[in-house]
C-alpha positions in Angstrom: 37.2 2.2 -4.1 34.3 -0.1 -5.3 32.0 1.4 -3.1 32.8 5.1 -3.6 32.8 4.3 -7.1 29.1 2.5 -6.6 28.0 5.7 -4.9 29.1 8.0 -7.0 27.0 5.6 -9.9 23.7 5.8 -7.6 23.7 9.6 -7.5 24.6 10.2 -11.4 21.5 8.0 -11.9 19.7 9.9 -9.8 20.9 13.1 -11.5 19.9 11.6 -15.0 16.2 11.2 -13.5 16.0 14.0 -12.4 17.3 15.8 -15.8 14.5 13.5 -17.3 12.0 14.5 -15.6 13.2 18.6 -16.4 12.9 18.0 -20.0 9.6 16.3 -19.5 8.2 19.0 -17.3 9.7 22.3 -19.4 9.6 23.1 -22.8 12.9 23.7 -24.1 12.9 25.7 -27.8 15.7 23.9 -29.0 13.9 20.7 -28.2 10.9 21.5 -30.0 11.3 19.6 -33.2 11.4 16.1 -34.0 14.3 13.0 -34.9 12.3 10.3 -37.1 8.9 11.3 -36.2 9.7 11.5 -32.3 9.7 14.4 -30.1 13.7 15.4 -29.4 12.2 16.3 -25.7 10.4 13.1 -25.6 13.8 11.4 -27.4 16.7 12.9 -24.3 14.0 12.1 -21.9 13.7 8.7 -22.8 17.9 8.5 -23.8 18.4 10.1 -19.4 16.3 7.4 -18.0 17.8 4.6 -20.2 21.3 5.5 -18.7 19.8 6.8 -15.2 18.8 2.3 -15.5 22.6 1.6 -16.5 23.9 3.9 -13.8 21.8 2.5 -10.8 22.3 -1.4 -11.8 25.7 -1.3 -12.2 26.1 1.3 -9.2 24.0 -1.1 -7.0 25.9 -4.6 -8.1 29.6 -2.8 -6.9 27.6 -1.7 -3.2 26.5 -5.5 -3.0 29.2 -7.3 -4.2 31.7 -4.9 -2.5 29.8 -5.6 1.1 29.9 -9.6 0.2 33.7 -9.2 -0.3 34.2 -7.7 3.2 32.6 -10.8 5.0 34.5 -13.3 3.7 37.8 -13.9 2.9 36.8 -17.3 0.8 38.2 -17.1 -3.4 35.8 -19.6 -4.4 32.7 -18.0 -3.1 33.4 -14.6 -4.0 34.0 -16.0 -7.7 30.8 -17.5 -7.5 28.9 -14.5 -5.6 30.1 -12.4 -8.7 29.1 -14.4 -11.5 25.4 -15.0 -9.8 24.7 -10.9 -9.2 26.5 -10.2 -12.2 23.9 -12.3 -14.0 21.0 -11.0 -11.7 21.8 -7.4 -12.8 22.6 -7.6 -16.1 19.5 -9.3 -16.6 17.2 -6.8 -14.4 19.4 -3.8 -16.1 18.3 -5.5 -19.6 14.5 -6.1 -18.5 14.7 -2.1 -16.7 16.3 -0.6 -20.2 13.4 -2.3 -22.3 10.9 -1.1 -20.1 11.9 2.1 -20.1 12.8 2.6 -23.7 9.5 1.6 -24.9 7.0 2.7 -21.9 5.5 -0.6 -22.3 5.7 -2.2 -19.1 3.3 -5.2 -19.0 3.8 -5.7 -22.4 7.7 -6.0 -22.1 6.5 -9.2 -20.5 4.7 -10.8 -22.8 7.3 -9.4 -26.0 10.2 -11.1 -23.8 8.2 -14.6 -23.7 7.8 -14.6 -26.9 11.3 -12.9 -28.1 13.1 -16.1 -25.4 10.8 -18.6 -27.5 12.1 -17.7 -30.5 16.1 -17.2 -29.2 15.5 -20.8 -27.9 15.9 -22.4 -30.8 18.2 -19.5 -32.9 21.0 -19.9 -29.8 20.3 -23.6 -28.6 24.5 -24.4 -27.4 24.7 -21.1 -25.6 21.3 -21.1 -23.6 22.7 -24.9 -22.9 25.7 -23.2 -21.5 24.1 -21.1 -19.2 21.7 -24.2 -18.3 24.9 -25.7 -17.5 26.7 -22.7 -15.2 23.1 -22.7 -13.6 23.6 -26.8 -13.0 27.0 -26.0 -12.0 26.1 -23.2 -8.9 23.5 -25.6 -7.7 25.0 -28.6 -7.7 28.7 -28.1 -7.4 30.5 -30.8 -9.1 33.2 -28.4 -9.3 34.0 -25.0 -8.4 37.2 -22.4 -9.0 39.9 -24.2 -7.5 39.1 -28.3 -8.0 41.5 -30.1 -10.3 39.2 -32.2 -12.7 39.1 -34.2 -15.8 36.1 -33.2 -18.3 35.8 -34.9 -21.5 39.2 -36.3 -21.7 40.5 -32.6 -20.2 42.6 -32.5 -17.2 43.2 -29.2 -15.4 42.8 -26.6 -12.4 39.5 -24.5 -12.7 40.5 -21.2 -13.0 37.0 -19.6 -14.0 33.7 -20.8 -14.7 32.0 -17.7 -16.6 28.6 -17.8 -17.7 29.6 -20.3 -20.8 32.4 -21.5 -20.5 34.7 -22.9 -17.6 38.6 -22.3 -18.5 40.8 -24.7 -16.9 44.9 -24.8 -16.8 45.8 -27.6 -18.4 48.1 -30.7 -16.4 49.3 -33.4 -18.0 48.3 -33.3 -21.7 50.5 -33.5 -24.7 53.5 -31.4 -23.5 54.0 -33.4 -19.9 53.3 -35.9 -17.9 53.4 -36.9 -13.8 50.3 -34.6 -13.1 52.8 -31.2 -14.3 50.9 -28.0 -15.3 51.5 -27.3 -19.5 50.9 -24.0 -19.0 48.1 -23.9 -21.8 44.8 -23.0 -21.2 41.6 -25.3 -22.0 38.2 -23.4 -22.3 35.3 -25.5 -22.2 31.5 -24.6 -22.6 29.6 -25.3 -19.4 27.2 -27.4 -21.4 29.1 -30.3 -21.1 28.7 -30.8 -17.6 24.8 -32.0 -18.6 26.2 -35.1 -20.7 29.8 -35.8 -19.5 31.7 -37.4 -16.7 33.1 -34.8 -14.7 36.2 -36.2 -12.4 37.0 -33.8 -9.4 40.1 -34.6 -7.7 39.6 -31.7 -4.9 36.1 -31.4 -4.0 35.7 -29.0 -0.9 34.6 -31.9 0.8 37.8 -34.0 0.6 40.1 -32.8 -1.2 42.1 -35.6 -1.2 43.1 -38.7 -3.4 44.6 -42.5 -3.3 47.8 -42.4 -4.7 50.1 -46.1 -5.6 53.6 -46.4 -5.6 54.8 -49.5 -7.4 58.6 -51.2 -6.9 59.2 -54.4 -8.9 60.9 -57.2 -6.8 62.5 -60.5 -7.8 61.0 -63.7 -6.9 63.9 -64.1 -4.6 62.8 -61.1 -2.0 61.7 -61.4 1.0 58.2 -60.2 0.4 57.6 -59.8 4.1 60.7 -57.5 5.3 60.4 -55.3 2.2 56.2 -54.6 2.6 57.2 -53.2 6.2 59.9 -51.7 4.7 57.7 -49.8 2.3 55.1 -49.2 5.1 57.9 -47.7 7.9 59.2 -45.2 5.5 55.8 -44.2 4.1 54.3 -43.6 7.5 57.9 -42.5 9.0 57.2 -39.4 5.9 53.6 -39.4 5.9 53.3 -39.3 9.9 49.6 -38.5 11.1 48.5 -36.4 8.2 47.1 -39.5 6.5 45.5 -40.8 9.8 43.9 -37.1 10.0 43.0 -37.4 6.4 42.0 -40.8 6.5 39.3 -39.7 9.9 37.6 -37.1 7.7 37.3 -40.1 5.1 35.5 -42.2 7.5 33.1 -39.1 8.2 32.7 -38.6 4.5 31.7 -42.3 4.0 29.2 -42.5 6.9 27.1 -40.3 5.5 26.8 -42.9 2.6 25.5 -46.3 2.3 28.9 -47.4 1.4 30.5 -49.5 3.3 34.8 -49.7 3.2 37.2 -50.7 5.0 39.9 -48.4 5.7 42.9 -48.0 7.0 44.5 -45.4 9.0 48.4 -46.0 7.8 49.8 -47.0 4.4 49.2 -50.3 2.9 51.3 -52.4 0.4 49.4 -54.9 -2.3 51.5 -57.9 -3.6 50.9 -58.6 -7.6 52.3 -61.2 -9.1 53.8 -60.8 -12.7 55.5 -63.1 -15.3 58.9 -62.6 -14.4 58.6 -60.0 -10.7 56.7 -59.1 -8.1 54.8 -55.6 -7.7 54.2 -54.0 -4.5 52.1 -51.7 -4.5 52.3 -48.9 -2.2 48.9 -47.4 -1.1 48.4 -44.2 0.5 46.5 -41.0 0.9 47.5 -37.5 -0.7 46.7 -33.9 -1.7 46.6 -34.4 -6.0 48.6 -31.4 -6.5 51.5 -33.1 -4.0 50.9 -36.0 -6.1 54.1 -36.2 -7.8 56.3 -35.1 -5.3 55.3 -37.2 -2.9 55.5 -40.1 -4.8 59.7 -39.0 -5.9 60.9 -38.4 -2.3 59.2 -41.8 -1.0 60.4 -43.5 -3.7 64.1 -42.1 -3.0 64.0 -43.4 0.3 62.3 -47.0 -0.3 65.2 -47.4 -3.1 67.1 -46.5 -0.9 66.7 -49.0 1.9 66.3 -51.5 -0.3 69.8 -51.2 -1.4 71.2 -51.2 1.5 69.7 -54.9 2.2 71.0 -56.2 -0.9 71.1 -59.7 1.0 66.8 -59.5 1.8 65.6 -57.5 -1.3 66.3 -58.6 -5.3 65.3 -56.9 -8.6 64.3 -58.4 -11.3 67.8 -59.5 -13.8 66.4 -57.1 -16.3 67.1 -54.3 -14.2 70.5 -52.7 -13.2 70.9 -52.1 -9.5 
């Protein structure tokens, strides 16, 4: 449909030139007078090619973008492909309209150098913006998919525009455990060029450390219920972590970082005032986040209750 549709743009512009170029070329009698000192010939001459520009940009950005969408299947980089020739064309589209309106090709140049000097300074936050979205197709720290915290704003990128990036909000004021609120955030892309920007999904690994923390009494046996914690962790997690973990290790050698990681589940002892923590620690997609951490905490519970005689809670807490 796109590219019929593109097509059918192409020739119209080509129809407008050429009716341009009929009204240039014959005199017409009813053309023969003139609208603010301007020729009406010269006037729907000028008014034909002006569209004839509007025709063939927007004609020629549906044919492009509608070939790009039949070689890949890929959300993110179509949304990406679209914004970038929708910018390229809009802008050449502008720059073609100018030059055509006035007839003053070289000097269009020199008028939009000076015209950009001035807008500078009259429209400093949105020409930040667009530095921003520019920043943000180069250097990726996030793209249409990632869930990320800007500014103190936690969501899943839904569009990054040529301003602003809109984001559905998680967490927030309405929930909590990493939920969607199901309001929308919309933020301008300038702040990507002096905030933090957390990405929780990169392309690259789109994975997080996640902790899961049980307070024990004093009384526990600390040994029986780490392996406890481990067994049913890696009994639910089975190899997807060790998979995950394996692209982590490729990830990190093409650093200078230096970690060491494990392929299975680990369990951190913290000593409180009055308990112990153990700290689950394992590897997770952050939109299974919550989940993940319910249904292995149902089954360490669990097991823990049914060695009443090896594991204690704290006297605070009714088992």
């Amino acid at each position: 449909m796109n590219r019929r549709l593109g097509y059918g743009l192409l020739l119209l512009a080509g129809l407008f030139t050429a009716a341009s170029g009929a009204v240039r070329g014959f005199a017409f009698a009813p053309l023969s007078g003139t609208y603010f000192e301007v020729p009406l010939d010269v006037l729907l001459a000028q008014g034909l090619l002006v569209a004839a520009v509007g025709f063939a940009a927007y004609g020629a950005y549906l044919l492009v973008f509608g070939f790009a969408a039949s070689r890949t299947t890929n959300k993110r980089r179509l949304h990406d492909l679209r914004n970038v020739l929708r910018f390229v064309f809009i802008a050449a589209a502008l720059v073609g309209v100018l030059a055509v309106a006035t007839r003053q090709y070289v000097g269009l140049l020199f008028s939009l150098g000076i015209v950009g000097f001035a807008v500078t300074f009259a429209l400093q936050q949105p020409l930040f913006s667009l530095i921003g979205w520019f920043y943000i197709m180069v250097k990726r720290p996030y793209q249409v998919g990632d869930r990320v915290s800007i500014e103190g704003s936690k969501g899943d990128v839904v569009e990054v525009d040529f301003l602003v990036t809109t984001l559905w909000e998680i967490n927030g004021e309405l929930v909590s455990s990493h939920q969607p609120s199901g309001r929308i955030i919309t933020l301008p892309n300038s702040v990507v060029l002096s905030s933090h920007v957390h990405n929780y999904s990169w392309e690259g690994f789109p994975f997080v450390w996640n902790e899961l923390t049980v307070q024990v009494a004093f009384e526990t046996d600390l040994e029986f219920a780490r392996e406890l914690m481990v067994e049913e962790a890696d009994d639910y997690l089975g190899d997807r972590m060790a998979e995950r973990i394996a692209a982590y290790r490729e990830r990190l050698a093409e650093t200078p970082v230096e970690l060491e990681v494990r392929d299975r589940p680990t369990v951190n002892v913290v000593q409180q005032e009055s308990w112990v923590e153990l700290r689950l620690r394992y590897l997770v997609h952050p939109r299974q986040g919550s989940r993940v951490r319910n249904e292995l905490y149902e089954r360490i519970l669990g097991r823990m209750n049914d060695n009443p005689d090896r594991v204690a809670f704290p006297v605070s807490r009714s088992r």
